[in-house]
N, C-alpha and C positions, 0 to 999 in steps of 0.2 A: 832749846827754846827759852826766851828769855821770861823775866816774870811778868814784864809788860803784855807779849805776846800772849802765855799761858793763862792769865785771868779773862783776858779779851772771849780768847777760847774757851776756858769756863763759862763766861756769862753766854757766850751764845750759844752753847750747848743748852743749857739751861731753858732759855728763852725759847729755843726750836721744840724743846722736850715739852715745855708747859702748852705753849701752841698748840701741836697737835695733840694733848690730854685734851685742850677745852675747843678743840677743831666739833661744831657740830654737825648731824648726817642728813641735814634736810635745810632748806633752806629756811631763811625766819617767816617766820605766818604771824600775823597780828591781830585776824579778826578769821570766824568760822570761815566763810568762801574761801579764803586761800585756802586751807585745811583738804575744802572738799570740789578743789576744782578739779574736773576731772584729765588730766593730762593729754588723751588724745583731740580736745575740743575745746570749745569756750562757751560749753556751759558745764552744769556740776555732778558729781557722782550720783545715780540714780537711786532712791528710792533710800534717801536717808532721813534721820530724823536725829538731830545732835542740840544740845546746850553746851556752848562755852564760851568762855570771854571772849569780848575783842575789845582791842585799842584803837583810838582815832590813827586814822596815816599820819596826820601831821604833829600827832602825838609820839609817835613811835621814830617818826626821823626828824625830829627836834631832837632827840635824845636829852630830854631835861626832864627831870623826876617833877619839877614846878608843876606839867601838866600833866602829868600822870592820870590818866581819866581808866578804869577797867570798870567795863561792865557785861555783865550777862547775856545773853541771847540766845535765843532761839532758830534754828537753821533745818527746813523741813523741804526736800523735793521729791518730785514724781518720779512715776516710772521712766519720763522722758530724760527726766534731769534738770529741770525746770525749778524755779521755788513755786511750786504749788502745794494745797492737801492732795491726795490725788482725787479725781473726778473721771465722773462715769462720764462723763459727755461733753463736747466742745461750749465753754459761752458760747453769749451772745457778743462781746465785750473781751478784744484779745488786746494788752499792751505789751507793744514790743520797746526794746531799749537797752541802757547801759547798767550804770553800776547802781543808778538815780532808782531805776523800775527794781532791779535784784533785790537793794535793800540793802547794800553790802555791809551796813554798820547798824543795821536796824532788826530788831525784835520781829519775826514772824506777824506779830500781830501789827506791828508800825511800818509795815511799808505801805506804798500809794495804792497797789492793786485790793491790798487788803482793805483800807480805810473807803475804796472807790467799791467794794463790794458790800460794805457795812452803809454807804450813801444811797447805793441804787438799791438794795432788795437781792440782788441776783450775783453769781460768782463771775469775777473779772478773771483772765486767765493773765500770769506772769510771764512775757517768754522773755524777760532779759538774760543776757549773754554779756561776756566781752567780747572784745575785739571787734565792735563795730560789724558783725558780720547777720545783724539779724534778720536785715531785708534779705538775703540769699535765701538764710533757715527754715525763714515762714514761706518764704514760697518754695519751698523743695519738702516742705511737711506735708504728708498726705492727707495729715487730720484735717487741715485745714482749706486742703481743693476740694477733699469730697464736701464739709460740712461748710460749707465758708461762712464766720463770722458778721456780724452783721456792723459792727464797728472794728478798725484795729487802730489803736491809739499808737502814735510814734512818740514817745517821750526821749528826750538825751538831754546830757550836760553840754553845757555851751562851748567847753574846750574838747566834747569828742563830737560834735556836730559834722568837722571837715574830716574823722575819720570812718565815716561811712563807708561800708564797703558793697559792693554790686556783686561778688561772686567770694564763695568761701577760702579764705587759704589755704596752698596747698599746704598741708603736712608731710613731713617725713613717716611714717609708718614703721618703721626698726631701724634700730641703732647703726645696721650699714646704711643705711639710705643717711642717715643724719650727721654721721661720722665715719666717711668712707677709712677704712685699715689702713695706719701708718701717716693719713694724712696729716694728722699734728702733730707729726715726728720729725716733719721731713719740713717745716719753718719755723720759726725762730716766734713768729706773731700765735704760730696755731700754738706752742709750746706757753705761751706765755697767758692767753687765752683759755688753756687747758688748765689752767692752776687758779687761773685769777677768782674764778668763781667761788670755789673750796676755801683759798684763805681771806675774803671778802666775808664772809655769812658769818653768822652772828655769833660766834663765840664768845668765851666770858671774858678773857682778854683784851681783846679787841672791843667788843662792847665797852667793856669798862674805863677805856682807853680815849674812848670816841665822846663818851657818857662827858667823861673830866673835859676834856676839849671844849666840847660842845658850850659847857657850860662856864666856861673862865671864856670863852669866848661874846656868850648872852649878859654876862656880867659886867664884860668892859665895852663892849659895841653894841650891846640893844639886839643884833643879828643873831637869826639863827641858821640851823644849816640848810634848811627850804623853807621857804615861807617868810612869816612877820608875824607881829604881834597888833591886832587892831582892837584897840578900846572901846568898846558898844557899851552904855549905858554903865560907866564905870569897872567893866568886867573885860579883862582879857581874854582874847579871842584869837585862836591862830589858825591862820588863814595863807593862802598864795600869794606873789605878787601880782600887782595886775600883769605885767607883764609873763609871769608864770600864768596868768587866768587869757595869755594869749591877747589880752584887750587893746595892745598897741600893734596889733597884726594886721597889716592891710586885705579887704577884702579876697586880695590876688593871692598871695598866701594863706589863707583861708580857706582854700579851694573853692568860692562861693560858686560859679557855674557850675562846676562837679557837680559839687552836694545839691544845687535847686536841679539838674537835671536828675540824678538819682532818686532824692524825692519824688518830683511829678511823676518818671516811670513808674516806682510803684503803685505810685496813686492812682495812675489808667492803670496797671494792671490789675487793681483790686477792684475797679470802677467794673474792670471786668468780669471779675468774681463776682460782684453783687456785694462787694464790702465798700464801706463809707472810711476813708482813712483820714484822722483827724493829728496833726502834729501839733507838738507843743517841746520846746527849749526849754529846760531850766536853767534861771540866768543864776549868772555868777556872784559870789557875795560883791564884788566888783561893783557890777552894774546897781545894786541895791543899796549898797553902801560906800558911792561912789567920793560921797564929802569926808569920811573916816577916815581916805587913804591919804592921809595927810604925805608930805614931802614925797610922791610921787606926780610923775609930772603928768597934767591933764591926760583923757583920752580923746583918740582925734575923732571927730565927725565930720561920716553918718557913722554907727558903728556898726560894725557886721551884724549883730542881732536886728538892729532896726534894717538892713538890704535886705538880710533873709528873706524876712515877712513879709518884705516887699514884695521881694520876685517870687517867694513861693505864694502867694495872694494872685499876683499877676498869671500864675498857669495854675490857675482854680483849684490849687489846696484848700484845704478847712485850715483854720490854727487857731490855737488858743494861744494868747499871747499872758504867759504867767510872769512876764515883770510886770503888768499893768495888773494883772492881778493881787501880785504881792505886793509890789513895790507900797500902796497905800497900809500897811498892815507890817513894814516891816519890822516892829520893835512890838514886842521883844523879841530877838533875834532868830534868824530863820533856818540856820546854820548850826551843827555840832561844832562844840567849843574847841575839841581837837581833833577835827575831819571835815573833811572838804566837800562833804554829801548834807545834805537837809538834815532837821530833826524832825520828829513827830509834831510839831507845831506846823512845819511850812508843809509836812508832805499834808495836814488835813486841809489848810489854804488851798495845795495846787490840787487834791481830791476836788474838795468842792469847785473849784473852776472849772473844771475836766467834766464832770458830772454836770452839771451846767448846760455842760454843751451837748453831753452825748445822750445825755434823758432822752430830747426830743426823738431823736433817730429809735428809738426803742417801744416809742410808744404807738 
């Protein structure tokens, strides 16, 4: 072996050797819910009660220490698995939703159901989920046929609106159903697929590797690896593109019939229960801070948000329309500096709008 070949061979001995030292055993978690989602479903580990950090998403896959944002929180669910305390007995007052209702990057005490129970007098129930799967949940929950609520709020983000889902996902249930024996032995893609995961996650290598990238890359192009950077009131704010925020997706892509027919069914189904179902979108910093996004190119009109309301209005939803809400009040900004979810500012905004609407029905 010559000495050219033999050093080549040392460094990559070396290089294989350090890798799997800093190979980690779980994937990376940034904030409590990932921690504690519970893996057969899409909602979280039942009956826990945890404090620990989390980092903004777009904090975390920027990979720039610039915005480094770690803070505290608190992460508390029921027996169901739900972010509630737990409770003896069904509200009056159920919101269902995405990551907006969960509270994914927020303090126990600063999510919307919380701040919407601190407005009315009485406990608002939490059943966000991911996966778009909550109108199945609530209606296959049997708390909620025998006791039916007397409002269920549908809250979502504007880019998971068109991922509503009408019946739960199947899951695989054990490892053969999910990975039948031999099958990712027997291609080339399964084999490669088999691996790709393990040396993708976050090890200190690799991290640190991505980290340098990332940022000789923000240095000399402005760009980062998701997202931007948008200046509100002299402060850097990092945020999706619009077209990451979906805003240049035509209604048709958008799934808008789907979703307004998914909607109104549950609406007559709950009309059926004797529950009042009121929806409400939170818009995107897009929509709110549509003059900031400097050098991208207009959005087209009507925009999906405004068809929504349209046609979920035309087959006699309730909706609270929270960019007319917000949009007057949007400064100071309504947005985590590094995540894509509201802060305690705009979740007590879209509180009070929500509460607004839903007092009457209660009283």
């Amino acid at each position: 072996m010559s000495h050219d070949h033999r050093f080549i061979a040392v460094v990559g001995i070396v290089w294989a050797a350090l890798l799997v030292v800093s190979l980690g055993t779980e994937s990376p978690q940034f904030r409590p819910s990932d921690a504690l989602r519970d893996p057969s479903g899409p909602m979280f580990i039942p009956s826990v009660d945890v404090v620990q950090d989390r980092r903004g998403d777009l904090d975390y896959k920027s990979r720039l220490s610039e915005f480094r944002q770690v803070e505290e929180i608190r992460f508390r669910t029921d027996e169901h698995g739900y972010r509630n305390p737990s409770l003896s007995h069904i509200p009056r007052v159920v919101m269902l939703g995405d990551s907006f209702v969960v509270g994914v990057s927020l303090d126990e005490a600063a999510t919307v159901t919380a701040r919407m129970t601190e407005l009315l007098g009485e406990p608002v129930y939490n059943f966000g989920c991911y996966d778009g799967e909550y109108i199945p949940r609530y209606l296959a929950d049997a708390r909620f046929e025998s006791t039916p609520p007397t409002v269920a709020l549908l809250v979502m983000g504007a880019r998971q609106t068109d991922n509503i889902r009408t019946a739960p996902r199947v899951r695989a249930t054990s490892w053969w159903a999910r990975e039948p024996p031999l099958s990712w032995l027997v291609t080339v893609p399964g084999m490669i697929f088999r691996w790709k995961r393990p040396l993708e996650r976050d090890n200190r290598l690799t991290h640190l590797a991505r980290r340098a990238i990332a940022s000789i890359r923000y240095q000399m192009t402005g760009e980062l690896n998701k997202g931007r950077v948008l200046i509100v009131e002299g402060e850097k704010k990092l945020v999706l593109t619009l077209d990451e925020q979906k805003l240049y997706a035509s209604s048709k892509q958008r799934r808008l019939e789907a979703t307004v027919d998914a909607i109104a069914a549950f609406h007559h189904e709950l009309h059926r229960r004797g529950t009042k179902l009121v929806f409400a979108q939170v818009p995107e910093p897009g929509l709110l801070y549509e003059d900031l996004y400097t050098g991208e190119a207009p959005m087209p009109r009507p925009r999906f948000h405004d068809l929504l309301y349209r046609e979920l209005a035309g087959r006699g939803v309730a909706c609270v329309n929270l960019l007319e809400a917000l949009g007057p009040q949007r400064l100071p900004y309504l947005f985590q500096a590094t995540d894509t979810h509201w802060n305690p500012r705009g979740v007590d905004l879209a509180a009070r709008a929500l509460v607004e609407h839903v007092r009457p029905h209660l009283e």
